[in-house]
C-alpha positions in Angstrom: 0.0 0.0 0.0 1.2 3.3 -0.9 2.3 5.3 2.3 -0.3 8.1 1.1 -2.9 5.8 1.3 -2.4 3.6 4.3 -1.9 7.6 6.1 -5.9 8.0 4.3 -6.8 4.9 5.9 -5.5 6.1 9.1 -6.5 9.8 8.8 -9.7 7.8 8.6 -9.8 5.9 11.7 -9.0 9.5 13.6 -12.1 11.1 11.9 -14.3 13.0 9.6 -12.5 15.9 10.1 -8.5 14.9 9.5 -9.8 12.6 6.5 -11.8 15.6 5.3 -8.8 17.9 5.3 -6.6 15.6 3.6 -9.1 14.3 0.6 -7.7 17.5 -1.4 -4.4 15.5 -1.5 -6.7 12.2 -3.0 -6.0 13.3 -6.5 -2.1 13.1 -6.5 -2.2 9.4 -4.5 -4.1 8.2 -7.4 -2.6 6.5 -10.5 -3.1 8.3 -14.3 -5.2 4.8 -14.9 -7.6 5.7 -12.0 -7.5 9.7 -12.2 -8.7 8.9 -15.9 -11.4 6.8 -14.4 -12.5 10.2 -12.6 -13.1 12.0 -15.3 -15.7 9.6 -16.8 -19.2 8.8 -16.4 -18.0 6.1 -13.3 -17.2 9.0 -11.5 -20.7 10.3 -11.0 -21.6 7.0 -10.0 -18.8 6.1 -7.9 -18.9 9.3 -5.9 -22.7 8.6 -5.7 -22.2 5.5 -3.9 -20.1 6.7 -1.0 -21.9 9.5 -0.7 -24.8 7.1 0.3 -22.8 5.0 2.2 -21.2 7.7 4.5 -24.4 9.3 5.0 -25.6 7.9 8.4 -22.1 8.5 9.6 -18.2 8.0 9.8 -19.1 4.2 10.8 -19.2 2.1 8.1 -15.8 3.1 6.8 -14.2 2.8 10.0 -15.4 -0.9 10.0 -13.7 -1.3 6.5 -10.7 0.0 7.9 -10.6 -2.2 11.1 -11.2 -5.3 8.7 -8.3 -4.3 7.3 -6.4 -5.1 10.0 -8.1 -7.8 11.9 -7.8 -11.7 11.2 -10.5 -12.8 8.3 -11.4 -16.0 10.3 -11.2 -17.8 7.0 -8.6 -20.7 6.6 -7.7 -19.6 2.9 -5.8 -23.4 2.1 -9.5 -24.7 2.7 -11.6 -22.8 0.1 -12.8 -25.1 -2.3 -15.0 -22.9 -4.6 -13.0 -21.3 -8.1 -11.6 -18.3 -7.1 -10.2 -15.5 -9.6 -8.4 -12.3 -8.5 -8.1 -9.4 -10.5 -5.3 -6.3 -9.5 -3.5 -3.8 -11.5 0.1 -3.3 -11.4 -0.5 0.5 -10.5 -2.8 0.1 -7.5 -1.6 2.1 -4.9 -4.4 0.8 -2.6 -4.5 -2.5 -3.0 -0.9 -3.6 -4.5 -0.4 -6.5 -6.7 1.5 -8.3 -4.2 -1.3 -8.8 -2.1 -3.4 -10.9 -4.8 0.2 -12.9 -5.5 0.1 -13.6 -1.9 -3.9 -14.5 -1.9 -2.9 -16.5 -5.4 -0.5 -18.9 -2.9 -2.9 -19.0 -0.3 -5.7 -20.3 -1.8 -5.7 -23.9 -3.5 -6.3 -23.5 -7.5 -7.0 -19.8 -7.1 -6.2 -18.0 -10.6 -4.7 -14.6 -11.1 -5.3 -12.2 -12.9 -2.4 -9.3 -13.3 -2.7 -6.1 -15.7 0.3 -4.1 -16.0 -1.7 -0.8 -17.2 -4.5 -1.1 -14.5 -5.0 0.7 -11.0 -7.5 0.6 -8.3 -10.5 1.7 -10.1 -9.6 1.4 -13.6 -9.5 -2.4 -12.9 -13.0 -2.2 -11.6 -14.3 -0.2 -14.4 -12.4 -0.8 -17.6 -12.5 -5.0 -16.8 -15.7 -4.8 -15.5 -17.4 -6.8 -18.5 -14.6 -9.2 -18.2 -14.7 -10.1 -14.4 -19.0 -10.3 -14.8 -17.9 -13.2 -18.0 -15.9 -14.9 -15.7 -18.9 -15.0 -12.6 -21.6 -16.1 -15.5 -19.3 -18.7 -16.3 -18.7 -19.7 -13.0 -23.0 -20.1 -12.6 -23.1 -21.8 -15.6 -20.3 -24.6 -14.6 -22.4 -25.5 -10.6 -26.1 -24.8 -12.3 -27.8 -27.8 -13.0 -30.2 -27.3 -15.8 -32.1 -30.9 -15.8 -34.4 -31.8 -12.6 -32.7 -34.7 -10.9 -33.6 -38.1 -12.0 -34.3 -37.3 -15.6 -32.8 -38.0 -19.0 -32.2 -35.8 -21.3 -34.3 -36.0 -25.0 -32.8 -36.1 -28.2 
């Protein structure tokens, strides 16, 4: 994690008001990749969606921020379902190292590595690709004949 963003993730837990006088600084911790992202239609939409979210209060981000640091409870060697994990080379919030590391972790998990992407570039310029790989995955575990019956000619 870039140190500008682990200090926004910190500013965070301290409050509203030292991560509201640091979010002018937002623009120059993100990649060109995502800053281009911010200047598209995503943006409206993106900027929507915390809006909502931080509405009732500081709370729910400073539960994503104590996730960050607290144990997952899940023992990653003993997922069993396909797993895929997409980062970008230039994501300063989530680095590529961390989705190597998840890639070890967990048994058969593929990965997915873009040298060109960031943080929210990923998200919206592979969108259509990640949803393809989902819709395959419900297509491989749906069953589309009623148990017991043969299929017609």
């Amino acid at each position: 994690m870039a140190d500008d963003v682990a200090q926004m993730h910190r500013l965070a837990v301290a409050g509203r008001d030292a991560l509201e006088q640091a979010m002018p600084q937002l623009a120059d911790v993100l990649t060109s990749a995502d800053q281009a992202i911010l200047k598209t239609n995503a943006a409206a939409y993106l900027f929507a969606n915390l809006r909502e979210g931080l509405a009732p209060g500081a709370e729910g981000g400073i539960e994503d921020e104590m996730a960050l640091v607290a144990p997952w409870g899940v023992d990653l060697a003993g997922v069993r379902v396909p797993v895929s994990l997409w980062s970008g080379e230039q994501d300063t919030d989530t680095p590529a190292r961390h989705a190597r590391w998840l890639s070890t972790a967990i048994p058969g998990a593929e990965l997915h590595l873009f040298s060109e992407e960031g943080h929210l570039s990923l998200v919206y310029g592979r969108e259509r690709e990640i949803l393809d790989w989902l819709a395959q995955q419900l297509a491989v575990t749906a069953d589309p004949k009623p148990p017991g019956r043969a299929s017609r000619p």
